[in-house]
ZAMARGU-4260 file (C-alpha; in steps of 0.2 Angstrom, whole numbers, plus 5000, padded with zeros to 4 digits):
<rodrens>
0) 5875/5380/5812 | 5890/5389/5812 | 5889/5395/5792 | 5873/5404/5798 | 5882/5412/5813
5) 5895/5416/5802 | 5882/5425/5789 | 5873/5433/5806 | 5893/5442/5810 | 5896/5447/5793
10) 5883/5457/5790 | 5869/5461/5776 | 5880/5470/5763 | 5873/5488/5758 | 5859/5493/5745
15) 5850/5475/5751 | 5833/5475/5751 | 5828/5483/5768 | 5840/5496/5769 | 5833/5512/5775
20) 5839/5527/5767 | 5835/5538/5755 | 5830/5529/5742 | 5812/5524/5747 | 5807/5543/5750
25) 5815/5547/5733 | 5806/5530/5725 | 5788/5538/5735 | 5791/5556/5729 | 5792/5550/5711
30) 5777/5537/5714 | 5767/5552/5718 | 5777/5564/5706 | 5771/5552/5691 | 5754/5549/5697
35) 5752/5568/5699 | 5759/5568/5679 | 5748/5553/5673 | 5735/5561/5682 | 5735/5577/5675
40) 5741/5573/5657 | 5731/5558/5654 | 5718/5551/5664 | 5709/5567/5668 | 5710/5571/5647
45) 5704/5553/5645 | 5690/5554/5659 | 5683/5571/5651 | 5682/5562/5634 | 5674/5545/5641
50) 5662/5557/5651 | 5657/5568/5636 | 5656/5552/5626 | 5643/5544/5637 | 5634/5561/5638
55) 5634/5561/5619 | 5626/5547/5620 | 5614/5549/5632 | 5608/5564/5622 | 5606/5554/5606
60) 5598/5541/5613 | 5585/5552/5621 | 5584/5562/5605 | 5581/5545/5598 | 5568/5538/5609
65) 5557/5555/5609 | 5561/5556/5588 | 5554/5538/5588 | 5539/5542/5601 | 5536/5558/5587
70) 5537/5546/5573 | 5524/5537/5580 | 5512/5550/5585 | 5514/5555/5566 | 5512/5537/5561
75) 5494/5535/5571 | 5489/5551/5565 | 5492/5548/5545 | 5482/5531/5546 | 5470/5543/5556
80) 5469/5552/5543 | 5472/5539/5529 | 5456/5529/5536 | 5445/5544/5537 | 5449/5549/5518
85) 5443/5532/5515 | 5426/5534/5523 | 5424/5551/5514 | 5429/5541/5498 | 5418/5526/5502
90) 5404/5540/5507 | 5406/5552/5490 | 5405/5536/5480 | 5391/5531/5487 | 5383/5548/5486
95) 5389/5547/5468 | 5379/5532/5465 | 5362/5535/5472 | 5363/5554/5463 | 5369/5543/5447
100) 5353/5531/5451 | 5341/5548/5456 | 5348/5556/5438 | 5344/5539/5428 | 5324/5537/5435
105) 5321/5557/5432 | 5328/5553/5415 | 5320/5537/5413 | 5303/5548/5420 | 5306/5563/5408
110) 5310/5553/5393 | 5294/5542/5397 | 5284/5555/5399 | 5290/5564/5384 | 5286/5547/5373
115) 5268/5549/5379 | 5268/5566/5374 | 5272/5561/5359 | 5263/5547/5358 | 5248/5558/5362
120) 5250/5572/5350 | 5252/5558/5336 | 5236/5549/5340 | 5227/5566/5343 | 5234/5572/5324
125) 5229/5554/5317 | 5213/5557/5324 | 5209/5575/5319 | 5217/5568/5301 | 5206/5553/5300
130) 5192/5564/5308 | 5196/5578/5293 | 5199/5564/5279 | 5180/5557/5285 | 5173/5574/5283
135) 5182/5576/5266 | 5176/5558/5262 | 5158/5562/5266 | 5158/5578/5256 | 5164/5569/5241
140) 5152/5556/5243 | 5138/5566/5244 | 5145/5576/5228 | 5146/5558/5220 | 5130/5554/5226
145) 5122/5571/5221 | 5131/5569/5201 | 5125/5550/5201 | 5106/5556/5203 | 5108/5572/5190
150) 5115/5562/5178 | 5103/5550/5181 | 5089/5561/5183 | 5097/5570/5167 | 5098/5553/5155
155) 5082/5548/5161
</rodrens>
């Protein structure tokens, strides 16, 4: 025990790790001093940046979502519009095709009628022919007949 009562007497020597003088003030001022510099130089610079960053972000992303949303809209809105040209299609096609069908039967109709016209006006000329070629055949006759009886009539 007496080489710790001796240690005790003789002191801490100075500059140890408790001693209390100026040095710990002057250690806190530059503490301060540096945060104050680091502060001001560095983490606000920093802090601004990060902060405009995320806000930069924010705004694209909400850019984003209401481009997206609009794209969309559009998106509904062409096959909107994409299925209603294809039941006008499907409805002028169809239109097409019965004024195609009306079209053939009016031809069909007027050609058929046209054929019986025809047909008509040949039988009604074939029968004022055959009519005119009787008359023409009955008139000869007769004159046959009439020359038979004067030559007969005449040799007789």
């Amino acid at each position: 025990m007496t080489s710790w009562l001796l240690l005790a007497e003789a002191g801490v020597p100075e500059g140890g790790l408790f001693d209390l003088d100026a040095t710990l003030p002057l250690m806190a001022v530059q503490v301060v001093l540096l945060t104050f510099i680091l502060n001001s130089l560095f983490f606000r610079p920093v802090g601004r940046a990060v902060e405009d960053r995320e806000s930069f972000i924010s705004t694209s992303r909400a850019d984003a979502k209401q481009k997206l949303a609009q794209v969309e809209r559009l998106e509904s809105d062409l096959k909107e519009q994409l299925k209603d040209a294809r039941q006008q299609s499907q409805k002028l096609i169809q239109e097409a095709e019965q004024e195609m069908d009306r079209l053939y039967r009016d031809a069909l109709a007027a050609a058929t009628a046209d054929a019986n016209a025809s047909r008509e006006q040949a039988r009604r000329e074939i029968d004022a022919e055959r009519d005119q070629a009787m008359t023409q055949l009955n008139k000869d006759a007769d004159k046959l007949g009439d020359l038979i009886v004067s030559r007969l009539l005449a040799t007789s």
